[in-house]
C-alpha atoms as one frame of an Amber mdcrd trajectory, in Angstrom:
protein
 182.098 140.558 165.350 184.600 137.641 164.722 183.892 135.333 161.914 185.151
 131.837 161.196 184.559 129.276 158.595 182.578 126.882 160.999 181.919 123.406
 161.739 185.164 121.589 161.580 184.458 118.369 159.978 185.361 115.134 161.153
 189.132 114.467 160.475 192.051 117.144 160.259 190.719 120.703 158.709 192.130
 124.159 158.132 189.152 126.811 158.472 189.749 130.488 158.084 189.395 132.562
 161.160 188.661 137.153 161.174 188.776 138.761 164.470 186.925 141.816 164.005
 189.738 143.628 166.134 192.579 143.037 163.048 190.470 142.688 159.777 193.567
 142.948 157.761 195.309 139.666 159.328 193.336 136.937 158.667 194.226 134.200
 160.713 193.877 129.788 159.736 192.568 127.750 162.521 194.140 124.048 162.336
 191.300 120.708 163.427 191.331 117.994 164.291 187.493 116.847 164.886 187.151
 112.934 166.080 184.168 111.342 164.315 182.811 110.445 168.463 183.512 113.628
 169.938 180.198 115.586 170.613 179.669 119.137 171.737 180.348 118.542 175.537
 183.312 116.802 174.881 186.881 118.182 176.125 188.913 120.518 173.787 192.370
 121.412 173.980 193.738 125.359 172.231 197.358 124.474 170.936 199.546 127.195
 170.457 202.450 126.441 167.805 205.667 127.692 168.079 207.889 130.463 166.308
 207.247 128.451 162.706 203.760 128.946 162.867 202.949 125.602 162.180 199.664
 125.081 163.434 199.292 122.296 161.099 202.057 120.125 162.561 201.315 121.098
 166.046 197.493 120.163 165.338 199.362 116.702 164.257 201.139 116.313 167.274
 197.986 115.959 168.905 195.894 113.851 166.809 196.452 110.295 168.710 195.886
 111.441 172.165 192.815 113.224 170.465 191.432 109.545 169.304 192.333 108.291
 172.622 190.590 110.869 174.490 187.631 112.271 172.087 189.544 115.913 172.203
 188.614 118.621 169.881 192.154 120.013 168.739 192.162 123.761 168.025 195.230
 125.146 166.484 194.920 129.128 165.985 197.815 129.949 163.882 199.198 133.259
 163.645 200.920 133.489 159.763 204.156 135.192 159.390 202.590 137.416 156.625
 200.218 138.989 158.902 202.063 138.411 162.284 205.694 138.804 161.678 208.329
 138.658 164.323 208.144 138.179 167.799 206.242 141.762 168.380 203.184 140.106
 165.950 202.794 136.722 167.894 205.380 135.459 171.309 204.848 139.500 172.130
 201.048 139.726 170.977 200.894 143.389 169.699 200.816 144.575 172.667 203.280
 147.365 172.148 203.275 149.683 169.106 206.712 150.491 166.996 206.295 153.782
 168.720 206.648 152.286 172.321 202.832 152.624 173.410 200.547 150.044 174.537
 198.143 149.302 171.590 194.247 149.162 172.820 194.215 145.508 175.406 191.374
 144.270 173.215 193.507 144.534 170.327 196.220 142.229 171.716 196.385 138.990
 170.279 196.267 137.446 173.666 192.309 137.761 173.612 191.807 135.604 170.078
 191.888 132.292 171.398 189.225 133.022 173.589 187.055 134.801 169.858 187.849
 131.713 168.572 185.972 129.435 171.196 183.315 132.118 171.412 182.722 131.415
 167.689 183.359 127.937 167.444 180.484 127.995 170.859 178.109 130.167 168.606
 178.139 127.284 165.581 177.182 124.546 168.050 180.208 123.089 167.933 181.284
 123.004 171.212 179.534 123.908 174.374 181.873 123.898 176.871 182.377 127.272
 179.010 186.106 125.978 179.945 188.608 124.250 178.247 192.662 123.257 178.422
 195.645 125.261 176.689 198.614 123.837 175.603 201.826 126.289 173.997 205.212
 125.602 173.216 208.406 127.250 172.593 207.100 130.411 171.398 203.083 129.088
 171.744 204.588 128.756 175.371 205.835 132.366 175.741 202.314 132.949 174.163
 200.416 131.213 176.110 202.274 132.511 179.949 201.685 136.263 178.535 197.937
 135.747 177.583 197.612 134.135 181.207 199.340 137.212 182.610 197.199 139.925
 180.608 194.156 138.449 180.211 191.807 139.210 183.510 188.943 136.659 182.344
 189.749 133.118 180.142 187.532 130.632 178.635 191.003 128.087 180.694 190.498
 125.660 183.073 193.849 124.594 182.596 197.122 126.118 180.825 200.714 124.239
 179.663 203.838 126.823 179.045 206.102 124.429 177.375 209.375 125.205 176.685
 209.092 129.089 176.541 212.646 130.958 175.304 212.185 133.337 178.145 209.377
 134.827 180.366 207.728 137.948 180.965 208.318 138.226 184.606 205.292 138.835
 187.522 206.552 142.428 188.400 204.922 145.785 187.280 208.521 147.312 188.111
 210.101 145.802 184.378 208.802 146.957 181.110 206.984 144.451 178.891 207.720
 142.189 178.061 210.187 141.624 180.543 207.610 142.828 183.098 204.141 143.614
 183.049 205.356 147.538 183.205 203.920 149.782 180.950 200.961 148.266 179.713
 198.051 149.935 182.455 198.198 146.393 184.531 197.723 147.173 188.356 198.361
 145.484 191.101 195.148 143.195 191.118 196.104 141.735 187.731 199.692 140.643
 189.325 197.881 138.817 192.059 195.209 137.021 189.667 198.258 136.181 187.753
 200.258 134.768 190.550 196.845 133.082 191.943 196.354 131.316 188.535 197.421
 127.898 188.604 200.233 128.158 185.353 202.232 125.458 185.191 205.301 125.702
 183.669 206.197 122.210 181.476 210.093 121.884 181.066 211.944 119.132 179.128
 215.083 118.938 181.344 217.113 118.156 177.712 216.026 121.180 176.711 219.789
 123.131 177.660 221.386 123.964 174.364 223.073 127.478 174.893 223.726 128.381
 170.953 220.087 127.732 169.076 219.964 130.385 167.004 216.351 130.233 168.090
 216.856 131.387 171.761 216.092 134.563 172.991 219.480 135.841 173.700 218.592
 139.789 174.851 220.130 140.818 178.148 216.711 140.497 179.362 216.358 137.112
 178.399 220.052 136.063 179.455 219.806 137.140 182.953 217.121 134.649 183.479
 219.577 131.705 182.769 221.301 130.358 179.621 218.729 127.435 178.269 215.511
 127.521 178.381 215.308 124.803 181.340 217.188 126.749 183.500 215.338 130.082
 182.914 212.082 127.677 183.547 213.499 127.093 187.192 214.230 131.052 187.040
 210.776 132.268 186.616 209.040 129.779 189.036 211.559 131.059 191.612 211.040
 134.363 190.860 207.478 134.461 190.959 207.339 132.716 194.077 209.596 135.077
 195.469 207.582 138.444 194.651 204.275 136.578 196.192 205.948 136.083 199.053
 207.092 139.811 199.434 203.993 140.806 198.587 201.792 138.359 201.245 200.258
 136.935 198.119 199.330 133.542 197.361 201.499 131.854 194.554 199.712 128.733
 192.796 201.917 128.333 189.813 204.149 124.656 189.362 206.511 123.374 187.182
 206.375 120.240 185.693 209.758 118.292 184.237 209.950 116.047 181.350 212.503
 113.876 181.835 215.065 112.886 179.094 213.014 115.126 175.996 214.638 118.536
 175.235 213.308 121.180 172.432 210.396 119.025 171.183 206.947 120.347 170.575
 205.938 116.642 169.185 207.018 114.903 172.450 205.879 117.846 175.024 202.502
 117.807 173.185 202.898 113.796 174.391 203.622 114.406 177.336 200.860 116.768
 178.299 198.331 114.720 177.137 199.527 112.082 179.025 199.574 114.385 182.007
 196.128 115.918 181.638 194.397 112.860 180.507 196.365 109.660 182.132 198.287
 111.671 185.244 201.692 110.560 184.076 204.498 111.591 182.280 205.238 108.706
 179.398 208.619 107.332 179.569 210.955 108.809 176.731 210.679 105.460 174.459
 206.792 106.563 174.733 206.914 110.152 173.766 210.018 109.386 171.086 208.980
 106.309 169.182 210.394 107.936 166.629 213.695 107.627 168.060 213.286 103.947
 169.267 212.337 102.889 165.688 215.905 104.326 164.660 217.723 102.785 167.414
């Protein structure tokens, strides 16, 4: 069984997380805990990006989490124990040796341990709650979507993913879903999911060193936005040829381009207000300079 450190306290907190599936990679989980917000309250799973900064993206979240009583929960997947792409965007899924690794065993199911857990302590007792990724927490959080066939989500943000895994069982993973044992009834749940795709329409720099930039990746488009717009069209494309029902969207940003503090903004503003802020709102930062 998974074990965590439990009971977040009030305030920010960094508890230590072991999934009984990889007892050799322990794993911190990143709170914050508003001293109102009560077992039935919301709570929102952040997924940080390639830096695994949990503890920033956590941060990002913290006034929307005092304007909305939100439990923050920040699973953060260390570099020591979850190097590379293959150990976190790519979720173990496929060994060094090419095979699928056991599907319990992907990392894509420990968000879901942790809220079992955190449901166990008492601390929350909600059966459904919202995800939020970006950059690579976005390619994360598309890929659990995609592999997982049951989620503790009522709700899931891909921000600002490098590139996708696309809805086809006809392309390898993690191009495709190819490869893995996935049939066809896990593509349609997929496509049936509503996934919304969250794009800052700044986010078109060509040479980050950052971007995926595999011929996989490029022939979805050459920024991120772009390859956004690629996957939506794609997807809705292969439920149409297959008489399936599509319910994924895409969301823009306007003016904000590769910025988990301002996306995180911006979804919180989305989820909890039903607006997008203007970009003086989710860059204050930026105002203060000017």
């Amino acid at each position: 069984m998974s074990t965590l450190t439990l009971d977040p306290p009030q305030g920010r907190s960094t508890l230590h997380f072991l999934d009984a599936r990889h007892p050799q990679r322990p794993l911190e989980v990143n709170f914050y805990r508003p001293a109102r917000h009560r077992p039935d309250d919301e709570v929102v799973v952040v997924q940080h990006g390639m830096l695994r900064n949990g503890d920033d993206y956590r941060d990002f979240w913290i006034e929307a989490a005092e304007t909305h009583n939100l439990l923050i929960v920040a699973p953060t997947f260390g570099n020591a124990h979850f190097p590379k792409a293959e150990g976190y965007n790519n979720g173990l899924v496929v060994g060094e040796d090419g095979t699928p690794a056991a599907q319990d065993d992907w990392l894509y199911a420990v968000p879901a341990r942790v809220l079992a857990a955190l449901r166990q302590a008492g601390v929350t007792t909600r059966d459904k709650v919202r995800l939020f990724g970006h950059s690579a927490g976005g390619q994360f959080v598309h890929r659990l979507l995609a592999t997982q066939s049951e989620t503790p989500f009522e709700t899931a943000f891909a921000a600002n993913s490098g590139w996708y895994t696309l809805p086809t069982l006809e392309r390898r993973f993690p191009e495709g879903l190819g490869g893995l044992g996935l049939g066809e009834a896990d593509l349609a749940r997929w496509l049936a999911w509503p996934m919304v795709i969250f794009a800052g329409d700044r986010d078109i720099v060509t040479d980050d060193p950052n971007l995926p930039a595999q011929a996989e990746a490029l022939a979805q488009g050459p920024m991120r936005y772009a390859r956004a717009h690629f996957v939506l069209d794609f997807a809705k494309a292969e439920a149409a040829r297959r008489g399936l029902p599509c319910n994924w969207s895409l969301i823009t940003v306007p003016g904000i381009g590769h910025d988990g503090a301002a996306m995180s903004r911006a979804a919180a503003a989305c989820w909890f207000e039903g607006r997008i802020p203007s970009i003086e709102e989710l860059k204050p930062e930026a105002t203060a300079v000017a």
